[in-house]
C-alpha positions as CSV (number, residue, x, y, z in Angstrom):
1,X,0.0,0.0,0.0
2,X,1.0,3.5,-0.8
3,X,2.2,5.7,2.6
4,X,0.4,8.9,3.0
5,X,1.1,11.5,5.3
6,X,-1.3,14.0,6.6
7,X,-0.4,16.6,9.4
8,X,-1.5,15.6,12.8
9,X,-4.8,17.8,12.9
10,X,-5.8,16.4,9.5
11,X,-5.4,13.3,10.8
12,X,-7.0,14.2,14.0
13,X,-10.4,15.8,12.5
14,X,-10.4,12.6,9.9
15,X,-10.7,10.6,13.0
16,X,-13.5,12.8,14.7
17,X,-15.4,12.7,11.6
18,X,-14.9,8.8,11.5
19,X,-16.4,8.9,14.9
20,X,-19.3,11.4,14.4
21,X,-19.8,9.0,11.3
22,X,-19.9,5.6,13.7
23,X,-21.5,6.8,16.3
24,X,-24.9,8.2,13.8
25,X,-24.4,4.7,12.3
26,X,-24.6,3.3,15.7
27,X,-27.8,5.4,16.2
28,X,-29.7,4.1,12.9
29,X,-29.3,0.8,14.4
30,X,-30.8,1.5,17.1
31,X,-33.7,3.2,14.9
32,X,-34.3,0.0,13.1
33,X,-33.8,-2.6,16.1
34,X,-37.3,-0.6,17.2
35,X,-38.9,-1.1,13.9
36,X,-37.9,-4.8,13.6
37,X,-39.6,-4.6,17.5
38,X,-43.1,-3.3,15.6
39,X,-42.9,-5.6,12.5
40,X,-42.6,-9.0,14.9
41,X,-45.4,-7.4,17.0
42,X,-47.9,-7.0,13.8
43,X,-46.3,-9.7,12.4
44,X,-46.0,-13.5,12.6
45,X,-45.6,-15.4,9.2
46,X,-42.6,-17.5,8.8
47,X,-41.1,-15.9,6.5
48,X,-41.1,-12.6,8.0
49,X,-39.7,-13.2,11.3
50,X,-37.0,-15.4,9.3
51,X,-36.5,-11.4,7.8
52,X,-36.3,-10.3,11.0
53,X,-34.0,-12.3,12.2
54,X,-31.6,-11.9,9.6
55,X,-31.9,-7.8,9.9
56,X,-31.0,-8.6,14.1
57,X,-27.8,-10.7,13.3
58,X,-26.8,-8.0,10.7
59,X,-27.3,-5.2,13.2
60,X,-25.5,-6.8,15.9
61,X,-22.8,-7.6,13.4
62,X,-22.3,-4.2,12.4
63,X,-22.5,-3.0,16.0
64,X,-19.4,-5.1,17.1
65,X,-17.5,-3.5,14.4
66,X,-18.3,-0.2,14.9
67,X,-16.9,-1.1,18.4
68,X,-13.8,-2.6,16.4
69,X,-13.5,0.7,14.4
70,X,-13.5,2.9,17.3
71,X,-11.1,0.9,19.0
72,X,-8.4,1.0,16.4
73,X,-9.5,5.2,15.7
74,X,-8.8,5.4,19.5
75,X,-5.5,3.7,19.0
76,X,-4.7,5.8,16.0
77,X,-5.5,8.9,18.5
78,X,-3.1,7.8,21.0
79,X,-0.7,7.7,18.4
80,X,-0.7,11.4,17.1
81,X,-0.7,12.5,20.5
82,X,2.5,10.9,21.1
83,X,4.0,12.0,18.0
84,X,3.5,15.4,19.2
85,X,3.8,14.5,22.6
86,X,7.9,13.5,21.8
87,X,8.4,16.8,20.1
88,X,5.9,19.2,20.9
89,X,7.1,22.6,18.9
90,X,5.6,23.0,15.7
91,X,3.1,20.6,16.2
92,X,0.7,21.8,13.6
93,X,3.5,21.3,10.9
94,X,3.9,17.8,12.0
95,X,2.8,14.9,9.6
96,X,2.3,11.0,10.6
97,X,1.9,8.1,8.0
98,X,-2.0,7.4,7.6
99,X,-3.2,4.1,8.8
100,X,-4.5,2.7,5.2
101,X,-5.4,-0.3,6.7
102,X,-8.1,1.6,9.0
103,X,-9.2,4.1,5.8
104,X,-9.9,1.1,4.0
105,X,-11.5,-0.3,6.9
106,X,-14.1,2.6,6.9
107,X,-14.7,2.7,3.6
108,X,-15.9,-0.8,3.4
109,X,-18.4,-0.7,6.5
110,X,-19.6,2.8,4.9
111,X,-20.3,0.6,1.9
112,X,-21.8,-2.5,3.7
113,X,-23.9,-0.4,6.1
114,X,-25.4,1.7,3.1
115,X,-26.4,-1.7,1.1
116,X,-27.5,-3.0,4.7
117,X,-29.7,-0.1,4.9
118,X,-30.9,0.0,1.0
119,X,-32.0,-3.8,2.1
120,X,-33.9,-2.7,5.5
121,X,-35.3,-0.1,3.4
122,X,-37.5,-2.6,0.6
123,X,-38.1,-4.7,3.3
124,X,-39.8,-2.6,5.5
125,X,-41.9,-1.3,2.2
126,X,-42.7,-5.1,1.4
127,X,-44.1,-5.8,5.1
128,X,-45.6,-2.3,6.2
């Protein structure tokens, strides 16, 4: 993989957008968990709660790596602050390699939680 630099308070504001990002992502989960609640209270075909069910394990699934994410974000965090911990003059003219590994990380759950969503989305127009 290429190595990109940024300067620490790029880096820094990529993460807290990463996080503002997780954390609404985290919060959409919750807003669906409480429709899948409605649908299996009006509903009880098969094939439906087997709908259901799948939505559930994808949601928790997504959940434990939006935990993963923020835990290696947080571990990217403590890194820039001791790279300008060790030399703290000219911070703001500082760069650090970008973790790749974590931007491509973020890129793919943006992608799988948007196709997870498009798929909540006709299902919930199929059984409402």
């Amino acid at each position: 993989m290429d190595e990109t630099k940024k300067y620490l308070s790029e880096l820094h504001r990529e993460h807290n957008d990463w996080e503002k990002a997780l954390d609404f992502a985290r919060d959409e989960i919750s807003s669906f968990k409480n429709r899948l609640s409605e649908i299996v209270m009006a509903n009880t075909k098969t094939e439906v709660l087997a709908q259901v069910e799948h939505f559930q394990n994808q949601f928790i699934r997504h959940n434990e790596v939006i935990d993963q994410l923020k835990h290696s974000i947080h571990a990217e965090e403590e890194k820039i602050a001791a790279i300008a911990q060790a030399n703290n003059v000219a911070t703001d003219r500082r760069k650090a390699k970008e973790n790749m590994k974590l931007l491509d990380q973020m890129d793919s759950f943006d992608k799988l939680f948007s196709e997870l969503k498009d798929e909540f989305k006709v299902f919930l127009t199929k059984v409402l």
